[in-house]
Every structure is written in C-alpha cells, then in structure tokens.
PDB file of the backbone (N, CA, C, O) and the ligand in Angstrom, with CONECT records:
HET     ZN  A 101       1
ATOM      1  N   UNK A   1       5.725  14.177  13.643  1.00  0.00           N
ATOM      2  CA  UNK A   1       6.610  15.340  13.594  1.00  0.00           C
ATOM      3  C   UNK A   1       7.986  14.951  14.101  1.00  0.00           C
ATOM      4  O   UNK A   1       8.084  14.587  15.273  1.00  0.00           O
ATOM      5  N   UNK A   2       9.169  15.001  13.239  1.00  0.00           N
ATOM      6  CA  UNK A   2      10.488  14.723  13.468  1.00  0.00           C
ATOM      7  C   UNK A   2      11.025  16.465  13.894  1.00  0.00           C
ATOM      8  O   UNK A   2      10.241  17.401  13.741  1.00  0.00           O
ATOM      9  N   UNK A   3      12.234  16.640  14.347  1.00  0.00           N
ATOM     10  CA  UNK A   3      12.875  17.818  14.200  1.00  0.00           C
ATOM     11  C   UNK A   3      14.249  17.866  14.673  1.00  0.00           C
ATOM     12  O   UNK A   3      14.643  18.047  15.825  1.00  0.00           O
ATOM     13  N   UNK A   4      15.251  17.582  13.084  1.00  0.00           N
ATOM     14  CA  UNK A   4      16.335  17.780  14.154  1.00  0.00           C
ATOM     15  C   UNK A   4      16.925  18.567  14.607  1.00  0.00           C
ATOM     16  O   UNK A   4      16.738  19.694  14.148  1.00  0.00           O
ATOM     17  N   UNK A   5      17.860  18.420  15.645  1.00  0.00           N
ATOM     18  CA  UNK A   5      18.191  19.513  16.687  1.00  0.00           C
ATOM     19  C   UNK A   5      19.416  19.650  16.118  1.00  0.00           C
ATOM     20  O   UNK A   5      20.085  18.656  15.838  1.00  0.00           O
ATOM     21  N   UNK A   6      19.867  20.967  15.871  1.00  0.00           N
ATOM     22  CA  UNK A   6      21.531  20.909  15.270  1.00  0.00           C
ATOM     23  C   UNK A   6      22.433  21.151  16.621  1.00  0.00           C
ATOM     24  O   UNK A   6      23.286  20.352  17.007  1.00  0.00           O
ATOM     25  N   UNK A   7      22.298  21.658  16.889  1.00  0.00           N
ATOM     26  CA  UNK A   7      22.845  21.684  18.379  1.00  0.00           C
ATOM     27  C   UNK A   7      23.551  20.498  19.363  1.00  0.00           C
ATOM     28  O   UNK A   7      24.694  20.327  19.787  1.00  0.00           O
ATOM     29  N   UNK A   8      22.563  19.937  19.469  1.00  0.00           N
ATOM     30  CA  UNK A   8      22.788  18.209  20.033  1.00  0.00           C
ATOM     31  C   UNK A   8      23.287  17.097  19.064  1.00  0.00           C
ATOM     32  O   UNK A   8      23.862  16.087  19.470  1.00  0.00           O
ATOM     33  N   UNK A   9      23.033  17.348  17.792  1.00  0.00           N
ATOM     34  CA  UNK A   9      22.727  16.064  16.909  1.00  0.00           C
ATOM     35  C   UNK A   9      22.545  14.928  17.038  1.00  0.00           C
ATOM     36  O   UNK A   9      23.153  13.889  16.779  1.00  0.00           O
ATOM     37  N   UNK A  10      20.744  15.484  17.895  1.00  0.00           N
ATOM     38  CA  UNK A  10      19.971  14.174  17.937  1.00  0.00           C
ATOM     39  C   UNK A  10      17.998  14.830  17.244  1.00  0.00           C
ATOM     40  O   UNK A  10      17.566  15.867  16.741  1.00  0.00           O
ATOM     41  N   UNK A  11      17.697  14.146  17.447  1.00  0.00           N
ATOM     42  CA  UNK A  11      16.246  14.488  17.182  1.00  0.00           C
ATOM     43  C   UNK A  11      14.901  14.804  18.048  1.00  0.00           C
ATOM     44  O   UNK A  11      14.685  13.943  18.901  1.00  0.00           O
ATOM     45  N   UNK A  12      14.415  15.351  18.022  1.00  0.00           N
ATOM     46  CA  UNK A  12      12.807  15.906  19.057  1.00  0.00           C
ATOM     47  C   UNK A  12      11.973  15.235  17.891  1.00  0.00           C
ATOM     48  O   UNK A  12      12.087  15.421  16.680  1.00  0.00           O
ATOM     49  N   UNK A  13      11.044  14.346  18.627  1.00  0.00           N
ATOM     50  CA  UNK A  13       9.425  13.869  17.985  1.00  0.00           C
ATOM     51  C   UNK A  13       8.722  13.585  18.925  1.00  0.00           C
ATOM     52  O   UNK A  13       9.013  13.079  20.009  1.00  0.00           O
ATOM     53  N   UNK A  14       7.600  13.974  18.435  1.00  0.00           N
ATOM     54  CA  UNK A  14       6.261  13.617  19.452  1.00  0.00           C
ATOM     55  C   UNK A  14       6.065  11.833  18.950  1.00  0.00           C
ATOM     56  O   UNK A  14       6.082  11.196  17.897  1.00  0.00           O
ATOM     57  N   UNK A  15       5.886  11.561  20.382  1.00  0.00           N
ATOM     58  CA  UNK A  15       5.810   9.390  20.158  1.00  0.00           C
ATOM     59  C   UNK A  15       4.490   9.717  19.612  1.00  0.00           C
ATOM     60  O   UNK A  15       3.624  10.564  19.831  1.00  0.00           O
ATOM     61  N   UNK A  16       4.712   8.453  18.599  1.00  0.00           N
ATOM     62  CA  UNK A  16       3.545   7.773  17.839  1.00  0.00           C
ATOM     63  C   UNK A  16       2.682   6.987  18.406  1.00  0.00           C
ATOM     64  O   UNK A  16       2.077   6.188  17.691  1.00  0.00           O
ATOM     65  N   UNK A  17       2.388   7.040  20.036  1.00  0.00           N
ATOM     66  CA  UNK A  17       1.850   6.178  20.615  1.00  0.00           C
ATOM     67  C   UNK A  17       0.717   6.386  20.727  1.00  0.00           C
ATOM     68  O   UNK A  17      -0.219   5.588  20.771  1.00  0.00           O
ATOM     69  N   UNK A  18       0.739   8.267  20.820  1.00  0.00           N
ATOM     70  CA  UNK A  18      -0.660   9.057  20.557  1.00  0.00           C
ATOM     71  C   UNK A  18      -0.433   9.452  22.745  1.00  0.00           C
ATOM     72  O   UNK A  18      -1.370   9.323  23.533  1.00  0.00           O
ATOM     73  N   UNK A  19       0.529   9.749  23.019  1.00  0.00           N
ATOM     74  CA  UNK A  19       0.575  10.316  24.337  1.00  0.00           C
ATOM     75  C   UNK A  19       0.794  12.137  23.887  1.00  0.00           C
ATOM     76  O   UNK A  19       0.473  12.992  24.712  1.00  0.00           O
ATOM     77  N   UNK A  20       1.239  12.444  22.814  1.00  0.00           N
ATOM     78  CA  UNK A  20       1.690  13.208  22.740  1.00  0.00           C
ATOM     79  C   UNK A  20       2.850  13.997  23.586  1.00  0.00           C
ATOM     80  O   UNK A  20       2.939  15.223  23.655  1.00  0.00           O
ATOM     81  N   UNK A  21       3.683  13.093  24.187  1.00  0.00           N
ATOM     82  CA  UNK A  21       4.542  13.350  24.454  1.00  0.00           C
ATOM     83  C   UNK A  21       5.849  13.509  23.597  1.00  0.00           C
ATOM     84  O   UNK A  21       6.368  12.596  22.955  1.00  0.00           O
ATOM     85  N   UNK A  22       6.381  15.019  23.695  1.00  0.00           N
ATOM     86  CA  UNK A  22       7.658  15.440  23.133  1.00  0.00           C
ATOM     87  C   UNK A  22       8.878  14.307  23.838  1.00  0.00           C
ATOM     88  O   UNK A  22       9.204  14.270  25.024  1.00  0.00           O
ATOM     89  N   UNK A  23       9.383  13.474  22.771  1.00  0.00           N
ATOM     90  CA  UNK A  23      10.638  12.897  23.135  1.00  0.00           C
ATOM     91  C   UNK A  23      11.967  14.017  22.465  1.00  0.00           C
ATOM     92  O   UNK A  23      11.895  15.114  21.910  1.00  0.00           O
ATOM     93  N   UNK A  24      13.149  13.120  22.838  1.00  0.00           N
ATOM     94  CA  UNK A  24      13.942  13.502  22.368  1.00  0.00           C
ATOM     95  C   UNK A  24      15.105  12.172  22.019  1.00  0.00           C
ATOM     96  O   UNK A  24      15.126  11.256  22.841  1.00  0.00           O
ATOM     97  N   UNK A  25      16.284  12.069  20.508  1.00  0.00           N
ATOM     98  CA  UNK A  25      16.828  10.858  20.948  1.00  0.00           C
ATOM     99  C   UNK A  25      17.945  11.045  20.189  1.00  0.00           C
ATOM    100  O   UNK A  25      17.877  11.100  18.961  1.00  0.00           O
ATOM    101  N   UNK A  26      19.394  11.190  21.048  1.00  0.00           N
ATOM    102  CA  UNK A  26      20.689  11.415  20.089  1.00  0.00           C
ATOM    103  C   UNK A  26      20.895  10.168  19.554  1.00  0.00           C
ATOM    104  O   UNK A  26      22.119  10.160  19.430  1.00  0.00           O
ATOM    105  N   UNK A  27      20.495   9.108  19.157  1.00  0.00           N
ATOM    106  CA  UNK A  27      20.794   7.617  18.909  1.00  0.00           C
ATOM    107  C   UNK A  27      21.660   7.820  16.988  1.00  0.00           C
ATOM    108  O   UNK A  27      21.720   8.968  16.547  1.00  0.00           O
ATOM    109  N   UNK A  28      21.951   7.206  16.526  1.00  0.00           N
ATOM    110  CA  UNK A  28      22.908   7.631  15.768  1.00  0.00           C
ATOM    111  C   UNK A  28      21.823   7.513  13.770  1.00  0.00           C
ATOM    112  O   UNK A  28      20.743   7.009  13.463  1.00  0.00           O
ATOM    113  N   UNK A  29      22.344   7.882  13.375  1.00  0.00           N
ATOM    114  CA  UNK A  29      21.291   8.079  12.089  1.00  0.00           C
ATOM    115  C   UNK A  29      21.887   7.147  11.085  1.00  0.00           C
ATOM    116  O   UNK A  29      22.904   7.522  10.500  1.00  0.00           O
ATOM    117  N   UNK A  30      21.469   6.193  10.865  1.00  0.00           N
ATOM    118  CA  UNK A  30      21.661   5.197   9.519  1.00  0.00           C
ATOM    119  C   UNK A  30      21.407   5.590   8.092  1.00  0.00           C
ATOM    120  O   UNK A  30      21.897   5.092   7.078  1.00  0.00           O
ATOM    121  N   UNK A  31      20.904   6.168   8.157  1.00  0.00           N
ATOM    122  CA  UNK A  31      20.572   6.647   6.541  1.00  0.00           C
ATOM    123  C   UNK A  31      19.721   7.867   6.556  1.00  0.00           C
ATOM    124  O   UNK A  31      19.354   8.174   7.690  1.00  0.00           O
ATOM    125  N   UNK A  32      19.317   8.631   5.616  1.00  0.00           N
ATOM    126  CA  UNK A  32      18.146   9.462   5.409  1.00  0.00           C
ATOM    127  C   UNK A  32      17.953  10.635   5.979  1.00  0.00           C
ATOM    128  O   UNK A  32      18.785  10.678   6.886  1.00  0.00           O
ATOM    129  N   UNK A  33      17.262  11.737   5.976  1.00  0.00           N
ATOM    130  CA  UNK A  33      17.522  12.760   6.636  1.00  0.00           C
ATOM    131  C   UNK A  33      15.940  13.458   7.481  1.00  0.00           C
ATOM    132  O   UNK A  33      14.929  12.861   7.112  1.00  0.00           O
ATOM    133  N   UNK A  34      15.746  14.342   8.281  1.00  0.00           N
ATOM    134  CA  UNK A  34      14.631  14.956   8.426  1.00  0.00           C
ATOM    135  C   UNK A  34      14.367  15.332   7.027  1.00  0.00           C
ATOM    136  O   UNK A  34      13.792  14.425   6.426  1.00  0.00           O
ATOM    137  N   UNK A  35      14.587  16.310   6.362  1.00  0.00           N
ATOM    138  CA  UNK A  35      14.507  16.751   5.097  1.00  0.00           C
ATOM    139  C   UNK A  35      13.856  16.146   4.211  1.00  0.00           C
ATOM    140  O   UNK A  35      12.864  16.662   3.696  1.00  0.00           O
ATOM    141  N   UNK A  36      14.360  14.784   3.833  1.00  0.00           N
ATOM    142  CA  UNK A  36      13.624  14.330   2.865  1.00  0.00           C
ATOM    143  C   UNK A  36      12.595  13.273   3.297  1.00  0.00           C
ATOM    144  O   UNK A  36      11.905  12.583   2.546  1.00  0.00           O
ATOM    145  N   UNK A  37      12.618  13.267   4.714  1.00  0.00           N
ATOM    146  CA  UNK A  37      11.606  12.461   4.898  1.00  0.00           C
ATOM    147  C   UNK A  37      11.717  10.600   5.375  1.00  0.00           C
ATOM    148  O   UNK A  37      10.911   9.762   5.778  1.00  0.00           O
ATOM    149  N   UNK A  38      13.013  10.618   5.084  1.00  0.00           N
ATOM    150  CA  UNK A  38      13.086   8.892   4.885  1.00  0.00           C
ATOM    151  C   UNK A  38      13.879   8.502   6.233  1.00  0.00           C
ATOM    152  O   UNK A  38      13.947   7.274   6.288  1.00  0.00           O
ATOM    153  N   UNK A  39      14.527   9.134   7.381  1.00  0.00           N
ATOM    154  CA  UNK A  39      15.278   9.237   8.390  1.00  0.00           C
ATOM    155  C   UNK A  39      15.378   7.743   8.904  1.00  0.00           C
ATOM    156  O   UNK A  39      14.282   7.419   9.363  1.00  0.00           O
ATOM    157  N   UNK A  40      16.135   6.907   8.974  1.00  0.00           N
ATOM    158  CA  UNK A  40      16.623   6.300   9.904  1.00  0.00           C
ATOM    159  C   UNK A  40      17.112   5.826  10.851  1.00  0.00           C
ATOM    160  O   UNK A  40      18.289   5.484  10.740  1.00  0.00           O
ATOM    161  N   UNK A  41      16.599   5.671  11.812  1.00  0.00           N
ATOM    162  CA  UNK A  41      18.096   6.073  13.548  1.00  0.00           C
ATOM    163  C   UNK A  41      18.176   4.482  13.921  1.00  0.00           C
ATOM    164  O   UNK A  41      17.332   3.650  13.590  1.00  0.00           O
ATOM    165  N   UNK A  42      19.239   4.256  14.598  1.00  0.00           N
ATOM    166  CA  UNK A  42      19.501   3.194  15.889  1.00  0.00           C
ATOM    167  C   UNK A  42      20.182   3.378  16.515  1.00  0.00           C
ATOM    168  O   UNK A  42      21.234   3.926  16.186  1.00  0.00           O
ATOM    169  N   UNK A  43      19.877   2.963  17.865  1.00  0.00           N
ATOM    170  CA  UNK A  43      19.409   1.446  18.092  1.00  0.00           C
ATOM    171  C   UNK A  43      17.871   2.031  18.339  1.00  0.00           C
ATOM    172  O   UNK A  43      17.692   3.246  18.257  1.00  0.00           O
ATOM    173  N   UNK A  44      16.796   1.161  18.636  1.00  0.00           N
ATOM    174  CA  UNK A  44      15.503   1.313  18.731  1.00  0.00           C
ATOM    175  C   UNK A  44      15.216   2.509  19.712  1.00  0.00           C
ATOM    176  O   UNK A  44      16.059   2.969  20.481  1.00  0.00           O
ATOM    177  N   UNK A  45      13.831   2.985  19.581  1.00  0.00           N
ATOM    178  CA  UNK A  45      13.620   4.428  20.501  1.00  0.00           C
ATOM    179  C   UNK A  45      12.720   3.144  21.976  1.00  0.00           C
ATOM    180  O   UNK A  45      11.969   2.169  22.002  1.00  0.00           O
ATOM    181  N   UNK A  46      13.176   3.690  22.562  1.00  0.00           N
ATOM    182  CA  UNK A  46      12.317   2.728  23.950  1.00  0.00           C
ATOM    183  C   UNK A  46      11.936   3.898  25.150  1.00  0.00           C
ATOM    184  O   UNK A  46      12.820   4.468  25.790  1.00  0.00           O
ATOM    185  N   UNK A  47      10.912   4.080  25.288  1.00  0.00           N
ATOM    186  CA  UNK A  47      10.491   5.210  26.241  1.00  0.00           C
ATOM    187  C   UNK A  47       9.930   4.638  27.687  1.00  0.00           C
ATOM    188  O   UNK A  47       8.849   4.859  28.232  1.00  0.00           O
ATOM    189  N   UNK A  48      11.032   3.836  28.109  1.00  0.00           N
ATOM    190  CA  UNK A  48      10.625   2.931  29.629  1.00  0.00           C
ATOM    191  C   UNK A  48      11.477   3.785  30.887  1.00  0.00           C
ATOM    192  O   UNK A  48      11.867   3.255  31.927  1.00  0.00           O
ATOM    193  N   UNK A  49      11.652   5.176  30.529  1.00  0.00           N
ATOM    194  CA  UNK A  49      11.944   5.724  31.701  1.00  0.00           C
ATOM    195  C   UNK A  49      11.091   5.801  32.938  1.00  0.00           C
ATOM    196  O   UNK A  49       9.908   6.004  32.664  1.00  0.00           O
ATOM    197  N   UNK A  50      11.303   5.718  33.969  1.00  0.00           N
ATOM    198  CA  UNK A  50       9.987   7.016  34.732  1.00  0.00           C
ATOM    199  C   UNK A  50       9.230   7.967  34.127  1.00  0.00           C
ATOM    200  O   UNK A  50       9.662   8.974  33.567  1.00  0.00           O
ATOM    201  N   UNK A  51       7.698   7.522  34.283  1.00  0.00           N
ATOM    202  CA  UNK A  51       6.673   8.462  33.362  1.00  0.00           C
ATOM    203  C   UNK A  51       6.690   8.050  32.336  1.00  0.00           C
ATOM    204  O   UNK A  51       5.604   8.008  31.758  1.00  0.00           O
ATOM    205  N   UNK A  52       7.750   7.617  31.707  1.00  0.00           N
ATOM    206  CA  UNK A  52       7.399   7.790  30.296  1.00  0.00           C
ATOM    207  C   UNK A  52       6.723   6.740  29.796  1.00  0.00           C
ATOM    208  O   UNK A  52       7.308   5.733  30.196  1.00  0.00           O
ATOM    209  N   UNK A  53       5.783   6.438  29.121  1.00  0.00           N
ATOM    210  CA  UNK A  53       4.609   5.712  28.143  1.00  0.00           C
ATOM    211  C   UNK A  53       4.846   4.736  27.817  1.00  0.00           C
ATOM    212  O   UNK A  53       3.866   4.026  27.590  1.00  0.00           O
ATOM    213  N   UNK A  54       6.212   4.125  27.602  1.00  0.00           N
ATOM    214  CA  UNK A  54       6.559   2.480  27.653  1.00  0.00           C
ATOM    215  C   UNK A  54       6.614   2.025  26.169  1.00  0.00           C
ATOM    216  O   UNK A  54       7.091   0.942  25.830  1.00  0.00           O
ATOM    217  N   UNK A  55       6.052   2.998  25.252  1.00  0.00           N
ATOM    218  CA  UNK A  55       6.451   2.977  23.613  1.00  0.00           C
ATOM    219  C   UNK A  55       7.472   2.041  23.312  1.00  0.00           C
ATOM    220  O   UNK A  55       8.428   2.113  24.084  1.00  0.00           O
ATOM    221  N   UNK A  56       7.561   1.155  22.389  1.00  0.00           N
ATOM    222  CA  UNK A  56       9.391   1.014  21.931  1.00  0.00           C
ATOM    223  C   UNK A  56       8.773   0.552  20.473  1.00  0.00           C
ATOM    224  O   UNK A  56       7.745   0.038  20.032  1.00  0.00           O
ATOM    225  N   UNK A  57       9.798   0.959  20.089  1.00  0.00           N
ATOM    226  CA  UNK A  57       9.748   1.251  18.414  1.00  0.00           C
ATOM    227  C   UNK A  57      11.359   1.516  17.607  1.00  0.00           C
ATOM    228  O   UNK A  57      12.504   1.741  18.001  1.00  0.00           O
ATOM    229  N   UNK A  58      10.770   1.365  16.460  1.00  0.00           N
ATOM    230  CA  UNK A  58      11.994   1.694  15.446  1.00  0.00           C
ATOM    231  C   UNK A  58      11.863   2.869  14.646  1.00  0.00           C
ATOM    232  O   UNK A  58      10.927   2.778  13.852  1.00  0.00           O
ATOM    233  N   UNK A  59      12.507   3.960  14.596  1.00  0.00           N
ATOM    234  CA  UNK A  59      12.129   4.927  13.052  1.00  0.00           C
ATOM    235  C   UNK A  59      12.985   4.335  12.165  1.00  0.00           C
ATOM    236  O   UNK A  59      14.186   4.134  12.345  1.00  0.00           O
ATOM    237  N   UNK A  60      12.013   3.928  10.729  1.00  0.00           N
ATOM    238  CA  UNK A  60      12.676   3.464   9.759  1.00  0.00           C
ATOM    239  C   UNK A  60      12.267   4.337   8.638  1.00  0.00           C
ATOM    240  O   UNK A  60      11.144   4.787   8.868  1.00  0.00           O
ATOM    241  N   UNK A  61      12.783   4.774   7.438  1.00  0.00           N
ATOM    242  CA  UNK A  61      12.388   5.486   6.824  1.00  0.00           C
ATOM    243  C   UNK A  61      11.408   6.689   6.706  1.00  0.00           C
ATOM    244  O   UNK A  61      10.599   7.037   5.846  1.00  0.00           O
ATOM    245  N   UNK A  62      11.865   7.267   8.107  1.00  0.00           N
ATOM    246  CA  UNK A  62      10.759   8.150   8.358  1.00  0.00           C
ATOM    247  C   UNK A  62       9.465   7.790   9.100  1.00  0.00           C
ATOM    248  O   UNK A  62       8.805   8.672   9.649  1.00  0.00           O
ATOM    249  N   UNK A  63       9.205   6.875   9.116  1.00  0.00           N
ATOM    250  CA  UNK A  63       8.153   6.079   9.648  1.00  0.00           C
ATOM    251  C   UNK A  63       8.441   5.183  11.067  1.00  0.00           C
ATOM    252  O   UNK A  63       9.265   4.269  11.104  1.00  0.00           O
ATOM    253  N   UNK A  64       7.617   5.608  12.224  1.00  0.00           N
ATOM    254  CA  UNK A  64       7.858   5.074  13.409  1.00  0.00           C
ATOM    255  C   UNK A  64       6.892   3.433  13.529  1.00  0.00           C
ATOM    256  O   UNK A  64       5.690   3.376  13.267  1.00  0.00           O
ATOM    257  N   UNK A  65       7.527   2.509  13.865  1.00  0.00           N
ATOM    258  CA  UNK A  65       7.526   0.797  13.867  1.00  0.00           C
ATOM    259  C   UNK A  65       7.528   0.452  14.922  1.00  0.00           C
ATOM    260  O   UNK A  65       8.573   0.333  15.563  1.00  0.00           O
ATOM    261  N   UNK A  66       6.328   0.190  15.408  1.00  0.00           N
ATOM    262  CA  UNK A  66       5.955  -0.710  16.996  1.00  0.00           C
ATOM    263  C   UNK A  66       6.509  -1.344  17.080  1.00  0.00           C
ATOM    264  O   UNK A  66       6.774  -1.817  15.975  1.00  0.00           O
ATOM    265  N   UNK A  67       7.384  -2.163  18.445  1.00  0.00           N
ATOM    266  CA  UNK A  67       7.717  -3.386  17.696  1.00  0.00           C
ATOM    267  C   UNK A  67       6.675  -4.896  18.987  1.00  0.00           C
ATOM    268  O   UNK A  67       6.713  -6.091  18.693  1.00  0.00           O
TER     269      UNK A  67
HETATM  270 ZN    ZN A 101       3.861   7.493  23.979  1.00  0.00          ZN2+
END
C-alpha cells in the first residue's frame, strides 16, 4: 500500500518487511505515479531510526527492492 500525501509531497506505505509498520518518505519521485502504479522515489527508503525495523530498500516501479 503506497499513498500519496498531497499536503507534504511525500508518500505513507506500510514497509514490505512484513512489520507492518506505517512509514512515511518525502524523498523525491523519479518517474511514475501512485496512480498508475509504477512510482519511483530516491534516494533509497532506509528505516534505521530508533525502533524502526532496519528495512532498506528501493521503490522501483511501484515495487519495493531489498537491497
Ligand atoms: Zn519493516
């Protein structure tokens, strides 16, 4: 689940790590849109805050990429 936020213009998704944790990430959009599905962002999503699950990944075409 992607969703972007118009407000911020960044994006809310739950990580693909399977924590189900709601992220959030203004990182800048390369191509593609929520809409059609194919979304692109960078630089990479990395969830090594405090608490957070340690995920790092790429969304590339809509599709979130372990790395
Ligand atoms: Zn996670």
């Amino acid at each position: 689940m992607i969703r972007r936020d118009d407000e911020t213009a960044g994006h809310h998704y739950v990580c693909p790590c399977g924590c189900q944790r709601l992220y959030y990430a203004p990182h800048a959009v390369v191509s593609g849109s929520v809409e059609t599905g194919d979304l692109t962002l960078t630089p990479s999503l990395w969830h090594n805050a405090v608490g957070c699950c340690g995920w790092h990944g790429w969304l590339r075409d809509g599709v979130f990429v372990s790395v």
